[in-house]
N, CA and C atoms as an extended XYZ file, in Angstrom:
576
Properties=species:S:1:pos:R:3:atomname:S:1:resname:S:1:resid:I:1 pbc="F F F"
N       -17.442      -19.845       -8.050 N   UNK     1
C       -16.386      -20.222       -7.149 CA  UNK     1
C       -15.018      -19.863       -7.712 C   UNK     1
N       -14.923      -20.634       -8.900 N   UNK     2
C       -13.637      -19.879       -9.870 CA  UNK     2
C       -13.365      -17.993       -9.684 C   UNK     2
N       -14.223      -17.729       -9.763 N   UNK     3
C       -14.090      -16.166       -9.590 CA  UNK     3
C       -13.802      -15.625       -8.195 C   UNK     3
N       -14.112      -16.013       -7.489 N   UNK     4
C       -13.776      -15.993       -5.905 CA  UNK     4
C       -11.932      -16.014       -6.032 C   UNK     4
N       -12.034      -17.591       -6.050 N   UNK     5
C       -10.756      -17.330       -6.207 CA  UNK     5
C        -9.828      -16.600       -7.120 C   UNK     5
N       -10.015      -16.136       -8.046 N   UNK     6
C        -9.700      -15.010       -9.017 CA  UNK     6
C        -9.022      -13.901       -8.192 C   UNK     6
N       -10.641      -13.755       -7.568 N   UNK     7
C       -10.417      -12.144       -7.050 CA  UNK     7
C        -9.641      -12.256       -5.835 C   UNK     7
N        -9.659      -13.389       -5.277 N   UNK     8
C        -8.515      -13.814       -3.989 CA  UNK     8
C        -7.227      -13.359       -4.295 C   UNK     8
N        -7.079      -14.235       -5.464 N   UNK     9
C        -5.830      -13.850       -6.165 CA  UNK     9
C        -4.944      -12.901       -6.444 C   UNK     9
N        -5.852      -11.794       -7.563 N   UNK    10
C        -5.717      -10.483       -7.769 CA  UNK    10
C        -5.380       -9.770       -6.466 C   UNK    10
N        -5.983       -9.770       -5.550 N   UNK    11
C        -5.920       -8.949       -4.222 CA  UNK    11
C        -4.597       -9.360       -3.841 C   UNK    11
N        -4.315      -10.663       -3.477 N   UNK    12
C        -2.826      -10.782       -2.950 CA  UNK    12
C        -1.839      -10.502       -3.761 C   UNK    12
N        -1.867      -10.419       -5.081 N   UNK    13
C        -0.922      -10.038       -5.873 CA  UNK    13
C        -0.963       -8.267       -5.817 C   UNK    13
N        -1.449       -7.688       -5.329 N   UNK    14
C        -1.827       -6.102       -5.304 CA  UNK    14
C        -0.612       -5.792       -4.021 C   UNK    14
N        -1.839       -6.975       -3.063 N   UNK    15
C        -1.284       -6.383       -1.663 CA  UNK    15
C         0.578       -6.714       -1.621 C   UNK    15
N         1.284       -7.608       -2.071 N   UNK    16
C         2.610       -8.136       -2.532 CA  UNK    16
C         3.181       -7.046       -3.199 C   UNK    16
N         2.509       -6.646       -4.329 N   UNK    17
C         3.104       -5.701       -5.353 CA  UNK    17
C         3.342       -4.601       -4.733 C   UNK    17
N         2.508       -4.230       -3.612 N   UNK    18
C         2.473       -2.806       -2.902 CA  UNK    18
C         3.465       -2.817       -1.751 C   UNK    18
N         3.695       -3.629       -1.432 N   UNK    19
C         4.751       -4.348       -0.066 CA  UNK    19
C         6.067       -4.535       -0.687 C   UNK    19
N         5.854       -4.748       -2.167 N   UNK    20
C         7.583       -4.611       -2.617 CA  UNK    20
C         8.228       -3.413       -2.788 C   UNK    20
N         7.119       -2.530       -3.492 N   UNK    21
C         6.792       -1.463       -3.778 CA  UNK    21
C         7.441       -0.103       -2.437 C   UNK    21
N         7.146       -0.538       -1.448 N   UNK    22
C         7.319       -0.094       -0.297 CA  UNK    22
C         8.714       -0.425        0.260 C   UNK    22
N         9.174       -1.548        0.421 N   UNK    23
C        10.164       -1.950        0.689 CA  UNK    23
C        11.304       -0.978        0.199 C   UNK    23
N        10.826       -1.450       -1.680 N   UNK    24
C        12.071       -0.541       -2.562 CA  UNK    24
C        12.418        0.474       -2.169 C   UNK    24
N        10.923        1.465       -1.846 N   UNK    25
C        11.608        2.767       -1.289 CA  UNK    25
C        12.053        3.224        0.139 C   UNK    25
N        12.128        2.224        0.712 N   UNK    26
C        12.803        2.066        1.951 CA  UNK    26
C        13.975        1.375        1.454 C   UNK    26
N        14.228        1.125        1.328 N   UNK    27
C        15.721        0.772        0.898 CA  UNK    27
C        16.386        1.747        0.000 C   UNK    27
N        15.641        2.021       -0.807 N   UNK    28
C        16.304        3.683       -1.746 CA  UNK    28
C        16.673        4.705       -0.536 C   UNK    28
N        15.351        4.861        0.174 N   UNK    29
C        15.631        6.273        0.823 CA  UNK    29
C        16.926        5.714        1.498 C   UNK    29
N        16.585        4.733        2.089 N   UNK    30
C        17.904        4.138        3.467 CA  UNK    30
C        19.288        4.481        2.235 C   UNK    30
N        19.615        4.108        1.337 N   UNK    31
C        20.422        4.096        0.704 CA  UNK    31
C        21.003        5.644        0.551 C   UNK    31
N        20.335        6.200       -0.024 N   UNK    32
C        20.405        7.779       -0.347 CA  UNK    32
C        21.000        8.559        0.742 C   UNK    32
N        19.944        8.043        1.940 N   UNK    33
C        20.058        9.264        3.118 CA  UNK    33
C        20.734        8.636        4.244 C   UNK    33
N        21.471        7.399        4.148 N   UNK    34
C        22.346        6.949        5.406 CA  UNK    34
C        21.921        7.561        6.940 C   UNK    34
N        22.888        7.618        7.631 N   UNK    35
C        22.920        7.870        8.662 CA  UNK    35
C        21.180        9.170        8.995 C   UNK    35
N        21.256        9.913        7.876 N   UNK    36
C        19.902       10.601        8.136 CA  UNK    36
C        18.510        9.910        7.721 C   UNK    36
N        18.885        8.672        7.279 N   UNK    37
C        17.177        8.306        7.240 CA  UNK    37
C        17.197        7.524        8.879 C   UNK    37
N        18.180        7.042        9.529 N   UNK    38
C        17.809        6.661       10.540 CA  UNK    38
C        17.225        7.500       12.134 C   UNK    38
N        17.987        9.131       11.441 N   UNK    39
C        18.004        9.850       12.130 CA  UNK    39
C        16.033       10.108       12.375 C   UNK    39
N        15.900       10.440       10.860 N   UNK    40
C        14.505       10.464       10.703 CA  UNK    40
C        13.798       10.134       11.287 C   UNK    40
N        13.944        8.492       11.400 N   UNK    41
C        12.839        7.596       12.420 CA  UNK    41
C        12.790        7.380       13.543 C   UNK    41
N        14.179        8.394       14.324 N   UNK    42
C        13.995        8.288       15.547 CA  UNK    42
C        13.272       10.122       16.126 C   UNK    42
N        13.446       10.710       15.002 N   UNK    43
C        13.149       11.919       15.513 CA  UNK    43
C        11.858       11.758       15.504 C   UNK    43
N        10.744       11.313       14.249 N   UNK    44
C         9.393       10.927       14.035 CA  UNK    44
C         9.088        9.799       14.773 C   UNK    44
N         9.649        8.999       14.960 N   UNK    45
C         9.485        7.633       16.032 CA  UNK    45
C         8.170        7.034       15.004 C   UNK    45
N         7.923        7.038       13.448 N   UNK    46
C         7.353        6.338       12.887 CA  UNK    46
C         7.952        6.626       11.325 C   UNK    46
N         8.610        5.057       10.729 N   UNK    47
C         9.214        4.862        9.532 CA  UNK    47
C         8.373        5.090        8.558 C   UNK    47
N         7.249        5.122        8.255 N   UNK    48
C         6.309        6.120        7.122 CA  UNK    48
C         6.101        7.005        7.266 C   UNK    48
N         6.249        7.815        8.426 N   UNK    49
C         6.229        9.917        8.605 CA  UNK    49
C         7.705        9.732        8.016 C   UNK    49
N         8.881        9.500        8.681 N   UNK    50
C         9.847        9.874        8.263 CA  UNK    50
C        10.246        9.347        6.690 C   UNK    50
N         9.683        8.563        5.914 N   UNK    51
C        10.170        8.277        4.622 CA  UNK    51
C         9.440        9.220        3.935 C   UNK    51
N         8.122        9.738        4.562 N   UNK    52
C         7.417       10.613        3.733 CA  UNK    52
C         8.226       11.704        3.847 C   UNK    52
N         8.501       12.598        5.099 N   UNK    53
C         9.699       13.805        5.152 CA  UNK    53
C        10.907       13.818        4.548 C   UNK    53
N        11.694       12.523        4.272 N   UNK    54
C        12.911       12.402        3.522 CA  UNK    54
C        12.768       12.650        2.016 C   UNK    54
N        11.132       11.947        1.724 N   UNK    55
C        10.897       12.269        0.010 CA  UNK    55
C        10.521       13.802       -0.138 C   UNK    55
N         9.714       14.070        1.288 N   UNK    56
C         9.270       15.355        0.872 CA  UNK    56
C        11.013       16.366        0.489 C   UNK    56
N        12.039       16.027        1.308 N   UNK    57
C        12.898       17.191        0.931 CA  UNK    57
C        13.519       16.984       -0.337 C   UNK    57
N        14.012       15.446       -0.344 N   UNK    58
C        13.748       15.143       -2.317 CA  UNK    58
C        13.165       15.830       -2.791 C   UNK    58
N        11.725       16.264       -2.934 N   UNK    59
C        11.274       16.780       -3.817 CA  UNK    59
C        11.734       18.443       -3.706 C   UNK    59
N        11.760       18.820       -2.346 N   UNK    60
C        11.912       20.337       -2.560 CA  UNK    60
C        13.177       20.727       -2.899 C   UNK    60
N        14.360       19.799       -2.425 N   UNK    61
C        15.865       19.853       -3.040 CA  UNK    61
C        15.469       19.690       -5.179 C   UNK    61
N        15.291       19.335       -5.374 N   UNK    62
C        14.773       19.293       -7.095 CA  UNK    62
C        14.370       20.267       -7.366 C   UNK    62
N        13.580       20.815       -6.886 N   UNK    63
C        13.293       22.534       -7.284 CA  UNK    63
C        14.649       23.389       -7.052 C   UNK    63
N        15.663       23.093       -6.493 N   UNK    64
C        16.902       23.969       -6.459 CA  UNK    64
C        17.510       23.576       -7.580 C   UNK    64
N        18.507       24.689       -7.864 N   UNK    65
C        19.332       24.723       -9.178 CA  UNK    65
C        20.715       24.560       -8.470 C   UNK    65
N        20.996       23.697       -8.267 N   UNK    66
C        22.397       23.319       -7.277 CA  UNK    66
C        23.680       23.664       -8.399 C   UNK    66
N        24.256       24.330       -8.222 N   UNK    67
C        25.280       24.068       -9.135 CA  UNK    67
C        26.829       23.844       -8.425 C   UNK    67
N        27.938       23.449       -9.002 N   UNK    68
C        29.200       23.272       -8.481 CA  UNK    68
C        29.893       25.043       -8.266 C   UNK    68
N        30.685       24.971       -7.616 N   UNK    69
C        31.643       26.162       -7.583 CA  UNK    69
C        32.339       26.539       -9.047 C   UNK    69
N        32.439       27.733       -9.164 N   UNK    70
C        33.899       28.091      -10.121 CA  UNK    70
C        34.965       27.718       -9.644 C   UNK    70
N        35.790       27.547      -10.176 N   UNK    71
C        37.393       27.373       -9.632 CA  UNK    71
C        37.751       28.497       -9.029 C   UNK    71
N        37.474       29.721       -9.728 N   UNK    72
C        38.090       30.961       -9.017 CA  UNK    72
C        36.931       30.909       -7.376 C   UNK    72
N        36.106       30.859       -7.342 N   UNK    73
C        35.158       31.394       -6.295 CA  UNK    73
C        35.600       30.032       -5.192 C   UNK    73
N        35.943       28.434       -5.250 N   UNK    74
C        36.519       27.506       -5.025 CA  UNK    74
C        37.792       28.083       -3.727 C   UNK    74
N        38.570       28.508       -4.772 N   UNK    75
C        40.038       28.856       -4.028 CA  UNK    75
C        39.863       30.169       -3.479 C   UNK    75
N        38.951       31.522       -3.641 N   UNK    76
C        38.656       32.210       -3.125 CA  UNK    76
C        38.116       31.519       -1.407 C   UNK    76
N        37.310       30.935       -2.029 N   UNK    77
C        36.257       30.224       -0.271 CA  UNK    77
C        37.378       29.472        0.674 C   UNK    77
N        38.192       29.178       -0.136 N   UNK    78
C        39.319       28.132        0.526 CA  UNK    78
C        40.433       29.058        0.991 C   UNK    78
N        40.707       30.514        0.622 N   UNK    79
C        41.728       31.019        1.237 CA  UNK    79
C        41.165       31.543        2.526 C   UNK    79
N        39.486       32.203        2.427 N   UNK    80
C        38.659       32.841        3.296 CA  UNK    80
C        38.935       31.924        4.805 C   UNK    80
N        38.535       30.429        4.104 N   UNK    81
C        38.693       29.847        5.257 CA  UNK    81
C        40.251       29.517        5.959 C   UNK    81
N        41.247       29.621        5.100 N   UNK    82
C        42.360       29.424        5.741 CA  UNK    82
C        42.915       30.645        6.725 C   UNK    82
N        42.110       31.736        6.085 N   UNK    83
C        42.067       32.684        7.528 CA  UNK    83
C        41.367       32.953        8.456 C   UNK    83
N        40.350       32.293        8.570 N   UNK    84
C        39.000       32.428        9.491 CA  UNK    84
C        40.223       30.936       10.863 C   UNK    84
N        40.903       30.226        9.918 N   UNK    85
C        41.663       29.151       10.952 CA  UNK    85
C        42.534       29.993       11.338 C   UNK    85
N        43.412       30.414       10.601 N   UNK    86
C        44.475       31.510       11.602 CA  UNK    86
C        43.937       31.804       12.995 C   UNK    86
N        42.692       32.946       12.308 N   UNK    87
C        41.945       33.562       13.011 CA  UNK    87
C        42.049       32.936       14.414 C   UNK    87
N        41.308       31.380       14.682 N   UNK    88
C        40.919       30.881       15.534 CA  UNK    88
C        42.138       31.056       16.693 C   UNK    88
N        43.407       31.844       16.450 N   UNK    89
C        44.436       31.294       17.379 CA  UNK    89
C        43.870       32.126       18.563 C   UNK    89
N        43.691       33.912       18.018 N   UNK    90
C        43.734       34.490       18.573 CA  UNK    90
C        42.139       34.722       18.878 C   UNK    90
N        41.288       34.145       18.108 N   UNK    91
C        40.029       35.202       18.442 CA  UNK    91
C        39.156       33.445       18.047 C   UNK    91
N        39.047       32.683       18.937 N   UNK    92
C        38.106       31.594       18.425 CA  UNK    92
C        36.631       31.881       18.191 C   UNK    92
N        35.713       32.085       19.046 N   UNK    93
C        34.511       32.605       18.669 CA  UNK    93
C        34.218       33.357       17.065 C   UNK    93
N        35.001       34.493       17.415 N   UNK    94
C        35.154       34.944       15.471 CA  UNK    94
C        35.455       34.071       14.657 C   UNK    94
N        36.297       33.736       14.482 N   UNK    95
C        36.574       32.787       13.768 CA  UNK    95
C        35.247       31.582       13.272 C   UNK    95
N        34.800       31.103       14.510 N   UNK    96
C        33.573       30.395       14.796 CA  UNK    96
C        32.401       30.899       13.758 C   UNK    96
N        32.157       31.982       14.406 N   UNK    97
C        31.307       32.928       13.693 CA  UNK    97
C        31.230       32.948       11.907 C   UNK    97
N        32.702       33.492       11.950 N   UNK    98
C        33.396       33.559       10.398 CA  UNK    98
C        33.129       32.421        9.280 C   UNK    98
N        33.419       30.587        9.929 N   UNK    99
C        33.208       29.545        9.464 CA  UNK    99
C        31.701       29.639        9.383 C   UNK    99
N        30.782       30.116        9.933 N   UNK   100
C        29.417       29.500        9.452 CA  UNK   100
C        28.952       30.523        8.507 C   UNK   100
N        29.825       31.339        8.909 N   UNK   101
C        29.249       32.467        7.383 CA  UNK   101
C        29.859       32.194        6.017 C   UNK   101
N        30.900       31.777        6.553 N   UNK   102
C        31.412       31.342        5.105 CA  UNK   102
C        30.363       29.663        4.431 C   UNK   102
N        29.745       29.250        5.169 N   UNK   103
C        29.435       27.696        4.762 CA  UNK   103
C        27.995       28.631        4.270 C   UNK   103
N        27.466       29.152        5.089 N   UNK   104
C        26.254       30.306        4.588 CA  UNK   104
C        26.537       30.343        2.972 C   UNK   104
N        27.568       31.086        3.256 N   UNK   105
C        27.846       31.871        1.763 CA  UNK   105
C        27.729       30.768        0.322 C   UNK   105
N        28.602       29.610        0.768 N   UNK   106
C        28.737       28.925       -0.137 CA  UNK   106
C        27.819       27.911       -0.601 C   UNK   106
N        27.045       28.320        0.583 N   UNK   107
C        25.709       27.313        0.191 CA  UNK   107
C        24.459       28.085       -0.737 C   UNK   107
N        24.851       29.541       -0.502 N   UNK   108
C        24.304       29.844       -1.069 CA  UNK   108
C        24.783       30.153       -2.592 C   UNK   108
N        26.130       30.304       -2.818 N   UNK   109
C        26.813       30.529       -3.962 CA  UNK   109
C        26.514       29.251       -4.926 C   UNK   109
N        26.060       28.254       -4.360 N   UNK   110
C        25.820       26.641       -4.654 CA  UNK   110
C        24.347       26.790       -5.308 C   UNK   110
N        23.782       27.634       -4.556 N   UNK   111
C        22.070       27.242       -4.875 CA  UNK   111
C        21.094       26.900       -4.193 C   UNK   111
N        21.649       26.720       -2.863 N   UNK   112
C        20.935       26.608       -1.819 CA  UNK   112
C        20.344       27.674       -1.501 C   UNK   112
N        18.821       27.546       -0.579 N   UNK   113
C        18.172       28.806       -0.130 CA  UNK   113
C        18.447       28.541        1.515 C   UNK   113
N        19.703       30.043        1.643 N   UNK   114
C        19.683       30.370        3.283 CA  UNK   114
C        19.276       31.063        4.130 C   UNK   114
N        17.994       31.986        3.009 N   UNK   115
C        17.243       32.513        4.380 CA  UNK   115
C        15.992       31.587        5.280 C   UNK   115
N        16.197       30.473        4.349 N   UNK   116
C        15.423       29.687        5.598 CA  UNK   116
C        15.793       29.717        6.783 C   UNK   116
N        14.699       28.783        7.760 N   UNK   117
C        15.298       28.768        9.320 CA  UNK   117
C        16.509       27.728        9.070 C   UNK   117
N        17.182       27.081       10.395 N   UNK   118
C        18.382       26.403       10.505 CA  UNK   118
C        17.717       24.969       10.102 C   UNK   118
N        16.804       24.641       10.717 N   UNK   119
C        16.181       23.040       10.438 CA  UNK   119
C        15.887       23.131        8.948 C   UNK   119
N        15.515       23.839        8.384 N   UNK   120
C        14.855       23.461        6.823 CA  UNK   120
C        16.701       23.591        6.173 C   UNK   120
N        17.472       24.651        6.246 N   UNK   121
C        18.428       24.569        5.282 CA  UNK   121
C        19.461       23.421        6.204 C   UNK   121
N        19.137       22.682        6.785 N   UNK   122
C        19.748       21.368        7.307 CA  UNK   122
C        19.130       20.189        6.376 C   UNK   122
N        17.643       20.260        6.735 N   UNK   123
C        16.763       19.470        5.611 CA  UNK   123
C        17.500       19.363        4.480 C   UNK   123
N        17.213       20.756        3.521 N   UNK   124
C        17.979       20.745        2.290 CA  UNK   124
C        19.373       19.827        2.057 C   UNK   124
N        20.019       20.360        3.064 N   UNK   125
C        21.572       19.916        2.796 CA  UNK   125
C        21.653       18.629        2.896 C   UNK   125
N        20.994       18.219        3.547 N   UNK   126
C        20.655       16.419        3.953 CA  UNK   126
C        20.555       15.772        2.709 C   UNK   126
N        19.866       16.054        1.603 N   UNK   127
C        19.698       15.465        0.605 CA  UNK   127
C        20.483       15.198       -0.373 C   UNK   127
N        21.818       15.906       -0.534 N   UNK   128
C        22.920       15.709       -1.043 CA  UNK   128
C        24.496       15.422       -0.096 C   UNK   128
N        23.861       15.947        1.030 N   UNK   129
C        25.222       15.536        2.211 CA  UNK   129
C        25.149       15.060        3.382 C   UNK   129
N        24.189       13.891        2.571 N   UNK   130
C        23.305       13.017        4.042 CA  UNK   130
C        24.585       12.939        5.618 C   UNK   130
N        25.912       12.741        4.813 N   UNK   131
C        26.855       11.784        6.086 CA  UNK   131
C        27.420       13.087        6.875 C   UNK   131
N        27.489       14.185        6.212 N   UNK   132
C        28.398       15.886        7.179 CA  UNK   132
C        27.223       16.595        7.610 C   UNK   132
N        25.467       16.265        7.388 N   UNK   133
C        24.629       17.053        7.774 CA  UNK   133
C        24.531       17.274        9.636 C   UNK   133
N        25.068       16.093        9.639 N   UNK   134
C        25.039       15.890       10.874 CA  UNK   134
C        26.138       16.999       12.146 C   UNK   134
N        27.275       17.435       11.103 N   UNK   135
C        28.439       17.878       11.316 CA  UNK   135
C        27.690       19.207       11.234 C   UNK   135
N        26.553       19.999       10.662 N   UNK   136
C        26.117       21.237       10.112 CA  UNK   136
C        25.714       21.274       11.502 C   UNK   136
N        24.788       20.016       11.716 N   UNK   137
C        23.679       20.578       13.345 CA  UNK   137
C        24.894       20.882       14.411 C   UNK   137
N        25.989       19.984       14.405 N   UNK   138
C        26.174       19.925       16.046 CA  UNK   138
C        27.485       21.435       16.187 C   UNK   138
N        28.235       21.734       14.844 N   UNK   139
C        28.703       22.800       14.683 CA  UNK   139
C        27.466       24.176       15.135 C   UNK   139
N        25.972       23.988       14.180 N   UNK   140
C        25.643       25.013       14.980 CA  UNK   140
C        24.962       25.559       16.284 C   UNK   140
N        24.599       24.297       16.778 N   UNK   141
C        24.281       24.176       17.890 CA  UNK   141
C        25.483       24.428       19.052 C   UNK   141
N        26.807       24.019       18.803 N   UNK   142
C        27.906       24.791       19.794 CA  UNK   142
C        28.136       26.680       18.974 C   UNK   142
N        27.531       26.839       17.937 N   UNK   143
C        27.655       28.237       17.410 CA  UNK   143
C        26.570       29.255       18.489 C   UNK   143
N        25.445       28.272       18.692 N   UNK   144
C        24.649       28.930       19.846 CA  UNK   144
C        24.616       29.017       21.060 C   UNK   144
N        25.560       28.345       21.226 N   UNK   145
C        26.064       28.260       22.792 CA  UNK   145
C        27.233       28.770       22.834 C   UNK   145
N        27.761       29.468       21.687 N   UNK   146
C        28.944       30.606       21.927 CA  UNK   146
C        27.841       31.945       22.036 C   UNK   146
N        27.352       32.109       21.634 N   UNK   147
C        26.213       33.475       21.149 CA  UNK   147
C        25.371       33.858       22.722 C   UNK   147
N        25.341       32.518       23.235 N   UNK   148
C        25.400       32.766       24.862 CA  UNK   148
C        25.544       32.688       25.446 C   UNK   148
N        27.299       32.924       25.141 N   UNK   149
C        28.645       32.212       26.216 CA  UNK   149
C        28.879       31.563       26.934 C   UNK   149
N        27.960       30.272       26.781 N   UNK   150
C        28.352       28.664       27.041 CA  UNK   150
C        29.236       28.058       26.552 C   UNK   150
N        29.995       28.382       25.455 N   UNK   151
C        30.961       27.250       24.639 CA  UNK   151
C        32.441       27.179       25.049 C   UNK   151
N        33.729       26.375       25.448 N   UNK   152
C        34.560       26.489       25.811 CA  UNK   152
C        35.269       26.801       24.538 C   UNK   152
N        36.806       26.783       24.655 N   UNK   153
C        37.324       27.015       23.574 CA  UNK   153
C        37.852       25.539       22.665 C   UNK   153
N        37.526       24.481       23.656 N   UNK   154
C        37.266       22.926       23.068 CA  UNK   154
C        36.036       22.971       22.441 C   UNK   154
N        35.266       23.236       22.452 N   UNK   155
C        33.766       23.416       21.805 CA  UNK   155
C        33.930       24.182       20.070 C   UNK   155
N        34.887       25.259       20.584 N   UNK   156
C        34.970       25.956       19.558 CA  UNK   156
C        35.553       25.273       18.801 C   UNK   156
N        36.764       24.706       19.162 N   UNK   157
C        37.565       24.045       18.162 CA  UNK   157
C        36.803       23.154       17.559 C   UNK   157
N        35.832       22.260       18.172 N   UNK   158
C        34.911       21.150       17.643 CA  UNK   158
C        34.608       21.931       16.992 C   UNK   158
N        33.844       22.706       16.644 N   UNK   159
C        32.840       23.786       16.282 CA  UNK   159
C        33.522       23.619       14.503 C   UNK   159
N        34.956       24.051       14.520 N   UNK   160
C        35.952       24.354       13.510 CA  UNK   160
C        35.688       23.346       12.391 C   UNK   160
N        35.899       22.205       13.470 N   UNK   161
C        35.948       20.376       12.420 CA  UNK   161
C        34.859       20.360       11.802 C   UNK   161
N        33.567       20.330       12.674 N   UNK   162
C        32.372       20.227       12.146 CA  UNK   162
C        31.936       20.944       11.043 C   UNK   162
N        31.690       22.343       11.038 N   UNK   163
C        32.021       23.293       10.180 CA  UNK   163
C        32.995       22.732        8.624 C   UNK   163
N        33.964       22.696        8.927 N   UNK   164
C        35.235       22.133        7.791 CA  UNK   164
C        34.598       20.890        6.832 C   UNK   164
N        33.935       19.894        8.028 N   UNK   165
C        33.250       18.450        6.836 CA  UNK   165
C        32.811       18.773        5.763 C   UNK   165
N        31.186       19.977        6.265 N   UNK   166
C        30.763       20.691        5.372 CA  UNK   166
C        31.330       21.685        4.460 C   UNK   166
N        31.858       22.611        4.801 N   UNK   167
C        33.008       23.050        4.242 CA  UNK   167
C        33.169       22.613        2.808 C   UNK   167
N        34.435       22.024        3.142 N   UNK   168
C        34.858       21.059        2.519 CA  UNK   168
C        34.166       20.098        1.346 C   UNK   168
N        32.878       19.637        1.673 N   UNK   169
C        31.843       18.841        0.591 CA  UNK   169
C        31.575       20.086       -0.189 C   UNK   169
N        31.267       20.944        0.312 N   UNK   170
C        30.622       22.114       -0.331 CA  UNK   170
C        30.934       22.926       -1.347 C   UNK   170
N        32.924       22.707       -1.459 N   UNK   171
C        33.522       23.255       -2.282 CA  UNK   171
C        34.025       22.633       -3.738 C   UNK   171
N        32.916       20.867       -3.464 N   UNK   172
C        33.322       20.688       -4.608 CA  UNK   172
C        33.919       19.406       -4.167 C   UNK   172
N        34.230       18.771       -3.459 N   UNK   173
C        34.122       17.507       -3.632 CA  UNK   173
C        33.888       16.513       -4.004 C   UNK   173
N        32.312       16.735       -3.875 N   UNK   174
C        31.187       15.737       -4.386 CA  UNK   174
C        31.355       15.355       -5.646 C   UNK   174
N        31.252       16.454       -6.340 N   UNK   175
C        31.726       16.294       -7.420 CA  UNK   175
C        32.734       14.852       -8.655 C   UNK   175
N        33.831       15.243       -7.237 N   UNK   176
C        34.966       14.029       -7.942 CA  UNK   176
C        34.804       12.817       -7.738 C   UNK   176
N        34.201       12.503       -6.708 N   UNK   177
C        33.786       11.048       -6.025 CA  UNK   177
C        32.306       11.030       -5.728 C   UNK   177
N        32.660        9.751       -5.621 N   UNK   178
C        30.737        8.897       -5.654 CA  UNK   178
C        30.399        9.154       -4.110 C   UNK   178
N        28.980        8.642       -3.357 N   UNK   179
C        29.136        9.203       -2.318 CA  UNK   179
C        29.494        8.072       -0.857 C   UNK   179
N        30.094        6.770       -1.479 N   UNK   180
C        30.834        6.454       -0.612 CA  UNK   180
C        31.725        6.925       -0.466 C   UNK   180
N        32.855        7.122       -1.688 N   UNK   181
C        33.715        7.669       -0.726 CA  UNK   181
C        34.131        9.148       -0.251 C   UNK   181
N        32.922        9.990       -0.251 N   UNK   182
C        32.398       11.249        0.202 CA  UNK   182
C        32.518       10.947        1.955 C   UNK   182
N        32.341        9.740        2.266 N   UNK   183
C        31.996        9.668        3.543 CA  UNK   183
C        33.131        9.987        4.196 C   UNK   183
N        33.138       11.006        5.367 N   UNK   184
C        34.990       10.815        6.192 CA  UNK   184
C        34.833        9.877        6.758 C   UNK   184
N        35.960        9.665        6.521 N   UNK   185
C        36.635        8.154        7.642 CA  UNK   185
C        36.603        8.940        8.784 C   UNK   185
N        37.323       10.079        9.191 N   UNK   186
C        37.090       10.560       10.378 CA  UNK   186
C        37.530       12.111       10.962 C   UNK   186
N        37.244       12.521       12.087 N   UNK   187
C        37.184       13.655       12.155 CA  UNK   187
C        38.769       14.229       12.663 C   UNK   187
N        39.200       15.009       12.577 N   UNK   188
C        41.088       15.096       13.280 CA  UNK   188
C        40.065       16.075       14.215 C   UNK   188
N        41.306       16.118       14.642 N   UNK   189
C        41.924       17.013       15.850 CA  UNK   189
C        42.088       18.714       15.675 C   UNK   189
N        42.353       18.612       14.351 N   UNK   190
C        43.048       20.022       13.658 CA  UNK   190
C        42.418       20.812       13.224 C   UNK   190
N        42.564       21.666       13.076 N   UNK   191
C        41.350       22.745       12.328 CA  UNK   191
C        42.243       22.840       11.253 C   UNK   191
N        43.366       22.842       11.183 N   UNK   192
C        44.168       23.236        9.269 CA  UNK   192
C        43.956       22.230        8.689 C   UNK   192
């Protein structure tokens, strides 16, 4: 009888240990991936597919060799883009165009792999820029609706901001600050 209850025992202390166990990493991932672990569970519409997909890009982001910018290559990317904004006065679409090649570039100058499709090097980016990944999709999703001349030139300009969040993290930000206060407070109006 003693042993019965033993093994009663043992079992609930397993099943507890495994339930905390679980928790933790729901609360890690939630922590880590903000606004994109919630995204997760509505795209999977089940919170263990999507914690498993959030670890899975953990793990494949770790196989990258991420590194920060040079200073010179930094202010190089940063003048590129201060003319790709000019740009936008006269020629928005280009310009448009121009900004995602440049975030291309620097993601790849970073360590990122961009000949993936758009969803996986979104994945990727998610894992270090959980709060502007969001800013990557909806920038390129109005980038494809310029490509088949759906986008207004309000679109474009959105297009600009969105673009810029990333941008912007990309050149080195992260770096100086933790990733609260990585987060924007908010988006302007402006493309400069």
């Amino acid at each position: 009888m003693i042993w019965v209850l033993v093994a009663v025992l043992v079992v609930v202390v397993v099943v507890l240990a495994v339930l905390l166990m679980r928790s933790q990493r729901s609360h890690r991932l939630q922590e880590d991936f903000g606004p994109e672990y919630e995204r997760a569970i509505e795209e999977r519409g089940d919170r263990r597919e999507a914690e498993a997909e959030l670890s899975e890009r953990r793990e494949r982001r770790a196989r990258f060799d991420i590194r920060p910018l040079e200073p010179g290559a930094r202010e190089r990317y940063a003048e590129r883009w201060e003319a790709a904004q000019r740009r936008f006065v006269d020629q928005p679409a280009q310009a448009v165009g121009e900004a995602d090649s440049l975030v291309s570039a620097v993601m790849s100058e970073r360590g990122y792999p961009v000949s993936e499709e758009f969803d996986q090097r979104a994945a990727d980016i998610s894992v270090d820029h959980p709060v502007v990944v969001e800013h990557y999709r909806a920038a390129h999703d109005i980038s494809l609706r310029t490509t088949a001349g759906e986008a207004s030139t309000e679109d474009l300009r959105q297009a600009m901001v969105h673009f810029r969040a990333l941008f912007d993290e990309l050149l080195g930000h992260e770096e100086r600050f933790g990733r609260e206060e990585r987060e924007p407070t908010h988006v302007t109006k402006e493309t400069s």
